[in-house]
C-alpha positions in Angstrom: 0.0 0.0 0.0 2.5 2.3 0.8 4.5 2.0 -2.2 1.2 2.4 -4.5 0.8 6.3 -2.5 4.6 6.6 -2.8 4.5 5.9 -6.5 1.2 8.1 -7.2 3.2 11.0 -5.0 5.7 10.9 -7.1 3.7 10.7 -10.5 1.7 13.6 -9.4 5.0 15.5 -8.3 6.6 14.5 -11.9 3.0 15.7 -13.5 3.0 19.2 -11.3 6.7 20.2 -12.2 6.2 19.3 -16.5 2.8 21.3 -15.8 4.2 24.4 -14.1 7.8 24.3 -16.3 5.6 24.3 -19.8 5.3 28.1 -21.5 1.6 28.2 -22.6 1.6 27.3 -26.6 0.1 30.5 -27.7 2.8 31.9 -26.1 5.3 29.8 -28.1 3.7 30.6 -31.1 3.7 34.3 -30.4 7.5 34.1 -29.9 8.2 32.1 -33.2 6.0 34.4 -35.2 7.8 37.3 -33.8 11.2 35.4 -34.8 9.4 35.0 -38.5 8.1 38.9 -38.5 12.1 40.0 -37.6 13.8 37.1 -40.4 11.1 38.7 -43.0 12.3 42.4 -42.2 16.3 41.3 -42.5 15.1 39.3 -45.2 13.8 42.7 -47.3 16.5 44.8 -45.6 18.8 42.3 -47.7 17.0 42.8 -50.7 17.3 46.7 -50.3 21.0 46.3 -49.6 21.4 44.4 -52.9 19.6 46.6 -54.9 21.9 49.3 -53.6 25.1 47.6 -53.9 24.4 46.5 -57.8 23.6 49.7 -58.5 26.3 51.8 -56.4 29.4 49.9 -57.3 30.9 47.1 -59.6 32.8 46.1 -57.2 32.9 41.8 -56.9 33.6 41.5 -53.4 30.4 44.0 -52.6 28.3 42.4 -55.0 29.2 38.7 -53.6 29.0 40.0 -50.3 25.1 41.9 -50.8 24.1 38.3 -52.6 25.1 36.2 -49.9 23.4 38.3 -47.1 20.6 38.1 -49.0 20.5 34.2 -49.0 21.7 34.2 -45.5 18.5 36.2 -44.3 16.1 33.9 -46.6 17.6 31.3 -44.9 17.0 32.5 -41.8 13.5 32.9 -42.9 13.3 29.4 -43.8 14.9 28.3 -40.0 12.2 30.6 -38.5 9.2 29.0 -40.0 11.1 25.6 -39.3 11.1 26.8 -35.7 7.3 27.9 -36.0 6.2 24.7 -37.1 8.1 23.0 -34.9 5.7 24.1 -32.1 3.0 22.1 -33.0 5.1 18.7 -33.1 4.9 16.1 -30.7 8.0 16.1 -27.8 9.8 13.3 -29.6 10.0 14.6 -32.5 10.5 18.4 -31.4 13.6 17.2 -29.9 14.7 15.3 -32.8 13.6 18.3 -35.4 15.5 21.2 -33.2 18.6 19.4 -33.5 18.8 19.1 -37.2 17.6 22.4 -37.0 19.8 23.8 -34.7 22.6 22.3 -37.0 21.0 24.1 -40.3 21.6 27.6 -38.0 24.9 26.5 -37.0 25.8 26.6 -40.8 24.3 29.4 -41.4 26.4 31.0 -38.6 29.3 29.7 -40.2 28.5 31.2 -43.5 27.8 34.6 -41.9 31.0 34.9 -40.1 33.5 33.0 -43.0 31.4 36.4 -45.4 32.5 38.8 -42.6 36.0 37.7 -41.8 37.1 38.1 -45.7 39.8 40.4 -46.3 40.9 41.2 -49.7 44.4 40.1 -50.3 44.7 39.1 -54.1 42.7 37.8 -57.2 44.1 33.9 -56.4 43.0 34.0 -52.8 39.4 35.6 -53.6 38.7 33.3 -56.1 39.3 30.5 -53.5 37.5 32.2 -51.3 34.0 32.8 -53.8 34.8 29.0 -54.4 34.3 28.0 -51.1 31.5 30.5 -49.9 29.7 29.4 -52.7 30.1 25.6 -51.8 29.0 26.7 -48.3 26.0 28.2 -49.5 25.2 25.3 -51.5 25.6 23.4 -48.9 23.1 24.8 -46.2 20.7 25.5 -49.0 20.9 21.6 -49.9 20.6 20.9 -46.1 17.7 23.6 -45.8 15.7 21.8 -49.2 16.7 18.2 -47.5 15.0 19.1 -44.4 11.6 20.4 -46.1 11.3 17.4 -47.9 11.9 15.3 -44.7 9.4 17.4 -42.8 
């Protein structure tokens, strides 16, 4: 008897803490439209930026540069609305969604900061360096196109 009260004590202490630790889901879905509202302004801030740059300069670097933001905020965008949908998933697979997700901002990251970090020191080096940014973008846009089909 005792370890039947023992047992439901400690289901209904389990039950109160997962109850009481839980955001409210409109509340979840308020934050991740909010995170889709800001990815949509960078998103069009990007496209101004572009339009600017083609028609400011010739210039490769800024060109490259203004393109890749511009595929960097669509894909954060895209991660967003990942994030948004991922709301509505079940706890299993939330957890195994948010990973690959978390991995498809992680490269994202990466492609952000190896666009920033770029300093110009020759024609042989930037053309290594376009090569490479552009594999990288292929890259997370493969992963981004692998995951919507999955999902």
């Amino acid at each position: 008897m005792r370890k039947k009260i023992r047992l439901l004590v400690a289901y209904c202490f389990i039950a109160g803490i997962t109850l009481i630790s839980c955001k409210p889901s409109n509340e979840k879905m308020e934050d991740a439209k909010e995170d889709v509202v800001e990815a949509k302004e960078a998103e069009a801030n990007a496209e101004e930026n572009l339009t600017e740059v083609k028609a400011d300069t010739a210039s490769d670097y800024a060109l490259l540069k203004a393109q890749t933001k511009k595929l960097i905020a669509e894909n954060e965008t895209r991660i967003a609305e990942f994030k948004m949908k991922l709301k509505t998933e079940t706890a299993v697979k939330q957890k195994k969604f948010q990973t690959e997700i978390d991995q498809l901002e992680a490269k994202n990251n990466v492609l952000k900061s190896d666009l920033n970090a770029y300093k110009e020191e020759g024609k042989e080096k930037w053309n290594a360096f376009k090569s490479r940014l552009q594999k990288s973008v292929d890259d997370v846009n493969k992963d981004i196109q692998e995951y919507k089909k999955e999902h």
